[in-house]
N, C-alpha and C positions, 0 to 999 in steps of 0.2 A: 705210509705203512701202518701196519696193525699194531699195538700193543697190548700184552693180556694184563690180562683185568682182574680173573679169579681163576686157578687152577682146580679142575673136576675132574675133569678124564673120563668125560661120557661115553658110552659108541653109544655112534651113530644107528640108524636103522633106515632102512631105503623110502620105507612105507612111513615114517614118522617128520612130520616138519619139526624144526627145534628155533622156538625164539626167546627174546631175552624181553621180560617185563615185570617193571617195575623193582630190578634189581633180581630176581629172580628164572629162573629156565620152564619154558612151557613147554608141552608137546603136543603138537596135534596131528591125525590123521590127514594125511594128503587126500585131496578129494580127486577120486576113480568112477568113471563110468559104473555106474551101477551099482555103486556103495555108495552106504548114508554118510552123510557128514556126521564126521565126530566129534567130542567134545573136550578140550583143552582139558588136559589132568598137572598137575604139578609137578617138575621131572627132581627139579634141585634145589633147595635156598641157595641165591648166591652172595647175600650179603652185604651188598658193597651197596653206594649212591649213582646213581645214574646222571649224568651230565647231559644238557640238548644240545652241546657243539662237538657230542660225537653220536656216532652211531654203532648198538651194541649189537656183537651176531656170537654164534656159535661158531669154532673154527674146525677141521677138520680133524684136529687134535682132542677135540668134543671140550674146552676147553672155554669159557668168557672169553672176548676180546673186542678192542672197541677200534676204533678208526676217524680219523677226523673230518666230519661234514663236511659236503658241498653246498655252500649255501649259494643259491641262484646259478648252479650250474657254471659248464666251464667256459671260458672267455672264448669268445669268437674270434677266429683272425680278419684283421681288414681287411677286408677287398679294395683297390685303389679304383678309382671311377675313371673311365676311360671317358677322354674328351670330346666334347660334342661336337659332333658335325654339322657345320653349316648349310643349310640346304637354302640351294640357288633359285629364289623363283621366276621357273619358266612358267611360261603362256601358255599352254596348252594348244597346238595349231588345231585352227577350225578341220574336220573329214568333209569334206562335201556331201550333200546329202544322196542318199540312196533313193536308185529310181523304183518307182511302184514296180513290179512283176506284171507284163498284162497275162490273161488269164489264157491258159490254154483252149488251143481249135477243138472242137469236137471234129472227130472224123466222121467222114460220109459212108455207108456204106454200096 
């Protein structure tokens, strides 16, 4: 779970991304078809130290808060390896071989 970090009480904007750097909140333009990219303005000072064994976001409360790293992702469950089958070896029996086709009669007229 999340715990908050620093109390602001942003809103939010639809058109606006909100992240958290260097202890501080940025804003930037979401990039749209046919609009320019824009440029990161300052939204907040937020004060505090930032730690790398979490990760800080904006909550919907427009509020810091941070949450605790997945460091190398989540653990896989084992698969149990199912036992190998012994394979019998057969001979392969000889076909006999196939007769040439002789060539078809031309008809007389």
């Amino acid at each position: 779970m999340a715990e908050k970090v620093k109390t602001l009480g942003l809103t939010r904007n639809k058109d606006f991304m909100l992240y958290v750097k260097d202890g501080d909140v940025w804003q930037v333009r979401r990039k749209q078809p046919g609009v320019q990219k824009g440029k990161p303005e300052k939204l907040a000072e937020g004060g505090f130290a930032m730690d790398n064994n979490y990760i800080y976001f904006v909550d919907k409360n427009g509020d810091v808060s941070r949450a605790k790293r997945a460091v190398g992702g989540q653990k896989r469950k084992k698969v149990a390896k199912k036992p190998a089958k012994k394979k019998a070896k057969k001979k392969a029996a000889k076909k006999p071989a196939k007769k040439a086709k002789k060539p078809a009669k031309k008809k007389r007229r």
